[in-house]
C-alpha positions, -999 to +999 in steps of 0.1 A: -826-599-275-788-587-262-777-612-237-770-594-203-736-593-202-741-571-237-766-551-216-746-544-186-712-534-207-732-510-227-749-494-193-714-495-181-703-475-212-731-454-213-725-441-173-685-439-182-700-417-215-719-393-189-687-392-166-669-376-194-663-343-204-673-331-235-640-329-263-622-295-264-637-288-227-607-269-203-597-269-172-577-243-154-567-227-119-567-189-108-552-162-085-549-125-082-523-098-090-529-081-052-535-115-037-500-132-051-475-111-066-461-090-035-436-068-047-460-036-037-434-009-039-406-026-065-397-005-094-420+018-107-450+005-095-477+029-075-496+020-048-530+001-053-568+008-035-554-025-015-517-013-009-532+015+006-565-003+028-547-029+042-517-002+054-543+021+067-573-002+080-553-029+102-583-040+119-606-047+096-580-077+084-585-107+102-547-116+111-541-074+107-517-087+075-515-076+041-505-084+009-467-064+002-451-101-002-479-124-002-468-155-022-442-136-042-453-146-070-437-111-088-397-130-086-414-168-083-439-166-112-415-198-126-426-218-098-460-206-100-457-221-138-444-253-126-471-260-104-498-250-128-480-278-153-476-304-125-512-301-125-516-307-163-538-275-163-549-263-200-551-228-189-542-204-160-561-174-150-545-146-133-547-107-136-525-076-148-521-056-118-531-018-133-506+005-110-477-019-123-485-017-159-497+019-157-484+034-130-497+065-135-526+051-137-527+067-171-516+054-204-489+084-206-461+061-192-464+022-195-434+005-171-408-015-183-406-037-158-440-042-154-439-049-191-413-076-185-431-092-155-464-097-175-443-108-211-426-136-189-453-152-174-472-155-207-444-163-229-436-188-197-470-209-197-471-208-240-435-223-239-453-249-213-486-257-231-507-239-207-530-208-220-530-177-204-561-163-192-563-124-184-580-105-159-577-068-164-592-055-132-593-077-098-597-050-078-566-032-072-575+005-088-544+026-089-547+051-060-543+080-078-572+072-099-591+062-063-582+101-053-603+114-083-633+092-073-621+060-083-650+042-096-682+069-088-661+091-115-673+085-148-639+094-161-625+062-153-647+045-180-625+062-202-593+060-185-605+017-180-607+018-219-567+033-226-558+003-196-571-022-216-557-008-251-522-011-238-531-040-223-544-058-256-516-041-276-487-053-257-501-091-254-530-095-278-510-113-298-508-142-272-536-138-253-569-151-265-589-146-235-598-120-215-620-109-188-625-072-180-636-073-148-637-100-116-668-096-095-685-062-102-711-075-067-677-067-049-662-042-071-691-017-063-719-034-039-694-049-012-669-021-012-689+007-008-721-009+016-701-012+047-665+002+036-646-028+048-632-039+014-606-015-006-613+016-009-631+016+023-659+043+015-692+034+035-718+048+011-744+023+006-774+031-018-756+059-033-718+047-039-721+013-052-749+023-076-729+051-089-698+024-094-722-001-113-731+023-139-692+035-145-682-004-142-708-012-171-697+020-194-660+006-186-667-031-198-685-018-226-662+004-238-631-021-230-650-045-253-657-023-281-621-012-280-612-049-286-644-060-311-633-034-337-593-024-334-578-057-321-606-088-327-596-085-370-559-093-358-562-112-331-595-133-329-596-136-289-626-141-267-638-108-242-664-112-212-663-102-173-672-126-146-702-123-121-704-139-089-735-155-082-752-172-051-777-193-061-809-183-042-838-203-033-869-198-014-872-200+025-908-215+019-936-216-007-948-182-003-912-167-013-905-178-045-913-142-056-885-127-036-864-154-044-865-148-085-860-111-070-826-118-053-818-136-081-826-111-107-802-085-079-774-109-082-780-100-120-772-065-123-743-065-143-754-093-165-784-080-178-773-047-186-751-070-213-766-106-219-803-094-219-821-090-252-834-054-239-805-043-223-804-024-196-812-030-157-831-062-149-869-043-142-877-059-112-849-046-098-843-009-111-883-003-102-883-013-065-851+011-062-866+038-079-901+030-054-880+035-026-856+059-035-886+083-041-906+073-008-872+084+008-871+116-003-849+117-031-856+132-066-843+106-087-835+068-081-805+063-065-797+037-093-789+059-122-804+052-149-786+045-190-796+067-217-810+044-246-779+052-264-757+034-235-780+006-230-775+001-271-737+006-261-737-019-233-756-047-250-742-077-267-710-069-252-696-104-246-683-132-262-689-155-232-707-153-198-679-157-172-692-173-137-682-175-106-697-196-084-688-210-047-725-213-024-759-209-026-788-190+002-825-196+012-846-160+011-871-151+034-883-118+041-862-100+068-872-094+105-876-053+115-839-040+123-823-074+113-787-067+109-781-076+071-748-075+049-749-078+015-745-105-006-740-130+022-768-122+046-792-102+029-804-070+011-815-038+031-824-024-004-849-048-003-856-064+033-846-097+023-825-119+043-804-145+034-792-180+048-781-217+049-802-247+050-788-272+077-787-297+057-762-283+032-725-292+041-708-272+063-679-249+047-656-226+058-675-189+071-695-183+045-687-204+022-716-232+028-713-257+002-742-268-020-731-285-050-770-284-068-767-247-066-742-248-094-763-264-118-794-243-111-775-214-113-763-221-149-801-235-159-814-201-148-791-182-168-794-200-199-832-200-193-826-156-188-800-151-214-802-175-238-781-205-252-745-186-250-713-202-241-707-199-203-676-207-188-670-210-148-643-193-140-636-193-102-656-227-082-636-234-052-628-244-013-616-231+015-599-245+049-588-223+081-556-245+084-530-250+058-537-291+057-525-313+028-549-340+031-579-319+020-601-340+017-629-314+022-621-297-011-616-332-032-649-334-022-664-302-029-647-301-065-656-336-070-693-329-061-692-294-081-676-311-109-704-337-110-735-308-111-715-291-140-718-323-159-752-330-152-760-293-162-738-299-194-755-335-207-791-331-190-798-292-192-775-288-223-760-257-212-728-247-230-700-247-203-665-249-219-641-242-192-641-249-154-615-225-130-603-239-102-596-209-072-565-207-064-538-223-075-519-215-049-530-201-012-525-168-013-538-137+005-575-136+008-585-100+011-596-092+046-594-130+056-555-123+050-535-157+052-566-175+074-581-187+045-567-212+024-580-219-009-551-234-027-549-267-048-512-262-036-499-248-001-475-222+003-451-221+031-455-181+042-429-188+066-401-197+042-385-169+026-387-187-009-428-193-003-422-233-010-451-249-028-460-282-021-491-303-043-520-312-016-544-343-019-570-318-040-543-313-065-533-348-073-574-351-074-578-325-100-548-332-119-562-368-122-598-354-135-579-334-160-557-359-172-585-384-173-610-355-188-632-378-166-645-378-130-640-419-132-602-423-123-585-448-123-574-469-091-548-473-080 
């Protein structure tokens, strides 16, 4: 027999064992070209989808602002570095904004300046320890590419695929990691359903369909591109990030429609992570159902040819999440007023919502911390045992306060689910993203919501950036590699 003083140290030990994360895991924080940078109209670059919505469509942003300056981050990208290494971060996500590379939109004429831009903020974070992460498309399409279809033209699959080879030429060499594309849900299912996100076409059932075949063709053929010309030089990591809600049933009798949601919020995973390839079934079969009760003479999803589904497949090298809250399903009411992904699915009369006793968040964003965990089970229980890595978890506030105590909590919480979905479900997480390192401008929120670790003045010319109490928090975790910190 141990005495119990040997007992207790090695339950301490244990517990501090499970507070840990696991050796070689990373932390990091994101933002957005469109949402940080400003500098719409400096040098060579072209307007963006967003350049163009926000300057056209005034009222469909909250404070009727846009995002021409937003947090400078195009001449400030040195304090946007300092910030990231005040935080002790092991990595910093942010993405190439196309129309400044390519302004063109094409690969004819590659800018200098945007060239410049992009080479100083990564040779800026190497010099500082931190690893840059790269996004290749977070939403802001080059207009003139938006004026030949944007993505409902199969063309720019093609034309995605010569972005990303300049792209991986000009920084392969120090960048290991790279995402294709942020949110495909709002790339194609958001923007076109009710037309309030860039580009602003309303074409629901038909539009954002069209745009998650040509999104899929694009990642595949972005990832090919890198697997054979640039992965022998290189060795770098390629995926594209989902956003998820996790979804659970109203009541008993809707567990069905619950996996169904689920398997909806899938669309652009299975297609690449599934051992068939493909569309997930449940989903492509009730469109095609009701796409031919309503007339039509083929599904309104299009469907792959089995050479594209071979094409698509096995296109990853991680599974790139991003997750902030989770919904209850029920079957929707006749006429109920439903907006996908936050409310519910007219495609297939499901509704969405909170439960009340989930913590209350900022709009939509309800927080329920178990929702992270199960969402990550489920996938590993769909895909298989692949490495996933979050790459956007965060909080927002409607005021700029510094004592955020609202967000400690809700990383603290999240951070907590991720380990228990790590050491109990053994699901391979490496990385964890932080959104945003810095407030910045939150699509058609504008500057109302605030999502920063750090504020940013947007009154002061120079866009000061000031550490808040969720900061301090996260740089502690990192430091620590531990959620037990120690007091003070």
């Amino acid at each position: 027999m141990y005495p119990l003083s040997v007992v207790l140290s090695l339950l301490v030990a244990a517990c501090a064992a499970e507070r840990k994360f696991p050796p070689g895991f990373k932390f990091g924080a994101a933002t957005a070209a469109y949402q940080v940078e400003g500098a719409w109209n400096v040098s060579d670059k072209s307007p963006s989808i967003w350049d163009t919505f926000t300057h056209d469509n005034t009222d469909f942003i909250v404070d009727k602002s846009n995002g021409d300056v937003a947090c400078d981050s195009y001449h400030l990208w040195e304090a946007d570095i300092a910030v990231a290494k005040d935080l002790g971060l092991h990595f910093y996500r942010f993405s190439i904004s196309w129309p400044r590379l390519l302004p063109n939109g094409h690969s004819n004429y590659v800018s200098e300046d945007g060239k410049r831009y992009y080479n100083n903020l990564i040779n800026g974070l190497i010099a500082n320890g931190i690893e840059p992460v790269v996004t290749l498309y977070h939403w802001d399409l080059p207009q003139k590419l938006q004026d030949l279809g944007g993505w409902t033209n199969p063309e720019l699959a093609i034309l995605f695929e010569d972005y990303a080879k300049v792209a991986f030429g000009l920084f392969g060499d120090r960048v290991k990691t790279w995402i294709t594309f942020n949110e495909p849900i709002i790339i194609c299912d958001v923007a076109y359903e009710a037309g309030r996100l860039a580009p602003g076409i309303a074409l629901p059932g038909i539009g954002n369909y069209m745009c998650a075949k040509v999104v899929m063709l694009a990642h595949a053929r972005a990832y090919r591109l890198y697997d054979t010309k640039f992965r022998p030089q290189y060795q770098g990591k390629v995926g594209l990030t989902n956003q998820q809600l996790w979804c659970e049933p109203k009541n008993s009798d809707e567990e069905e429609n619950a996996e169904l949601i689920r398997n909806v919020f899938a669309l652009f995973a299975y297609p690449i992570y599934s051992k068939t390839g493909g569309w997930p079934p449940s989903v492509e079969k009730r469109i095609a159902e009701t796409s031919e009760k309503e007339g039509y003479s083929r599904s309104r999803l299009p469907t792959f040819t089995q050479e594209e589904i071979e094409f698509i497949k096995g296109t990853y090298d991680f599974y790139g999440l991003n997750y902030y809250t989770s919904r209850t399903v029920e079957t929707a009411q006749p006429g109920e007023k439903l907006s996908w992904p936050v409310s519910g699915s007219w495609e297939f009369g499901l509704a969405l919502s909170t439960d009340p006793s989930w913590k209350a968040g900022h709009a939509w964003l309800i927080s329920y911390p178990p929702g992270i965990r199960r969402q990550l089970h489920w996938l590993k229980e769909k895909f298989g045992d692949i490495e996933f890595q979050i790459l956007e978890n965060g909080y927002a506030t409607s005021e700029p306060v510094m004592y955020d105590q609202g967000r400690v909590n809700y990383y603290r919480d999240h951070l907590e689910q991720v380990l228990l979905a790590i050491n109990e479900d053994k699901v391979n997480v490496t990385a964890y993203t932080a959104w945003s390192l810095i407030d910045n401008y939150e699509w058609s929120s504008g500057y109302t919501s605030r999502f920063g670790l750090v504020n940013i003045d947007f009154n002061d010319p120079n866009r000061k950036r000031t550490l808040r109490a969720s900061a301090h928090y996260y740089a502690a975790v990192i430091n620590s590699h531990s959620l037990d910190l120690p007091h003070h």
